[in-house]
C-alpha positions in Angstrom: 113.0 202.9 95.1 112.3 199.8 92.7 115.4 198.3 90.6 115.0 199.3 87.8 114.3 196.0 84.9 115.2 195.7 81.5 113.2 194.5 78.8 114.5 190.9 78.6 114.5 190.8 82.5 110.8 191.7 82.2 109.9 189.3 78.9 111.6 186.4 81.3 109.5 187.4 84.1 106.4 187.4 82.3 107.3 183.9 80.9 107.7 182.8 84.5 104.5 184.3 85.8 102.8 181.6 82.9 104.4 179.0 83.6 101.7 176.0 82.5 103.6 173.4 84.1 102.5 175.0 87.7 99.2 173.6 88.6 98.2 176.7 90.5 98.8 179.1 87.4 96.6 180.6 85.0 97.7 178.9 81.2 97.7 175.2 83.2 93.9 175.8 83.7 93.3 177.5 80.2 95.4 174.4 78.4 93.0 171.7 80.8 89.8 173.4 79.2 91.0 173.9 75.6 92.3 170.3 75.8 88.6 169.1 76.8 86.9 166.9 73.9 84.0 168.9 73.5 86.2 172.0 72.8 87.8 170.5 70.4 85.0 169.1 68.0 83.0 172.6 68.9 85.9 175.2 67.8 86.6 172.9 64.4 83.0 173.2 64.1 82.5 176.5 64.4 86.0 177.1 62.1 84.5 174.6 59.1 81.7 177.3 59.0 82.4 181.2 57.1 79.9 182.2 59.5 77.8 181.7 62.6 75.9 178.7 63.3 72.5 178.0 65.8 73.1 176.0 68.4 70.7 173.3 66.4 73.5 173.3 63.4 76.1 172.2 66.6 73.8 169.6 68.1 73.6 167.5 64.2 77.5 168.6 63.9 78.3 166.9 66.8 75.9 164.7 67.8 77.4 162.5 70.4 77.4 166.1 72.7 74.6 166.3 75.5 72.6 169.6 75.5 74.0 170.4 78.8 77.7 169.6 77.9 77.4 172.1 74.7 75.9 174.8 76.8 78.3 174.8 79.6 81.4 174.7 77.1 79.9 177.2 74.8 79.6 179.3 78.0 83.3 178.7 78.7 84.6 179.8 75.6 82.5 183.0 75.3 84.0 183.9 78.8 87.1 183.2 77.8 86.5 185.0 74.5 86.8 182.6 72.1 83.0 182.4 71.3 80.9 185.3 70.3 77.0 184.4 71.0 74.6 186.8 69.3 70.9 186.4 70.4 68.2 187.8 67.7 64.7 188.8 68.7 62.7 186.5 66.9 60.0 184.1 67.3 61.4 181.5 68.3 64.5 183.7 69.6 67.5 183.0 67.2 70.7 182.6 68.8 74.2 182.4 66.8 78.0 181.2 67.9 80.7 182.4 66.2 84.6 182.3 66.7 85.7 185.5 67.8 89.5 186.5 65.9 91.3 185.1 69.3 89.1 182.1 68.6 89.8 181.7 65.1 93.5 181.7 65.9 93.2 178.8 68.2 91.1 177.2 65.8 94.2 176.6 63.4 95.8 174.3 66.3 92.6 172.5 66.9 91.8 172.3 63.4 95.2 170.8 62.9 95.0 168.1 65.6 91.5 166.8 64.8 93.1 166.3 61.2 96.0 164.8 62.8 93.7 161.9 64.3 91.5 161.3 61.2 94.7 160.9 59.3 96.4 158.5 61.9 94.0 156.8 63.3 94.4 153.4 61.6 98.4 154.0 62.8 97.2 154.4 65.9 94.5 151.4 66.2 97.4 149.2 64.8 100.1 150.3 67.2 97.6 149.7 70.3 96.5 146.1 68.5 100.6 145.7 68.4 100.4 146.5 72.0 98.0 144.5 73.1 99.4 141.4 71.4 102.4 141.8 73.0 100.9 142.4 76.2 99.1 139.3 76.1 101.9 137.3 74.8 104.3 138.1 78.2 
């Protein structure tokens, strides 16, 4: 007969079974993909808009992204249902992306750091030319 846990025994347990720091587990692999550029500039993109956008409103949104690189991450964040994609019969066939609720509540984090690096980024570029100078100088 199994022990019998209690329900801060189990929330600890469950804290340890996603444990991102562990290479192996789950939440290290969902933090590498959210972390990825691409991800980044799409979600914001998709969270500027109230609504769904065609995958030619992403392309001129972000234009340094290659076809194939938008395809494969949209992919990965419908699977990981972040993305809804909603395909219209049409001629040509009209196909939409929109954040999904779980995708509009990761949205507020990458929201928050893309604003974070347009508001720092001259602090930034001066700290590295500060850097740089000093490297040079020893």
């Amino acid at each position: 007969m199994a022990p019998t846990t209690t329900a801060t025994q189990r929330r600890t347990e469950a804290r340890v079974a996603y444990d991102a720091f562990l290479k192996e587990c789950p939440t290290n692999q969902l933090l590498a993909r959210i972390s990825d550029k691409w991800v980044s500039l799409i979600v914001a993109a998709l969270a500027e808009r109230a609504g769904p956008m065609r995958y030619s409103d992403l392309t001129r949104k972000i234009p340094g992204v290659s076809q194939k690189m938008l395809t494969q991450t949209l992919r990965s964040l419908e699977r990981d249902g972040l993305v809804g994609r909603t395909v219209t019969a049409s001629v040509p066939v009209r196909v939409d992306y929109e954040l999904t609720p779980l995708g509009y509540n990761l949205a507020c984090l990458m929201t928050a750091v893309k604003d974070w690096a347009e508001t720092h980024m001259d602090d930034v570029l001066a700290a590295r030319a500060q850097h740089d100078a000093q490297a040079v100088a020893s």
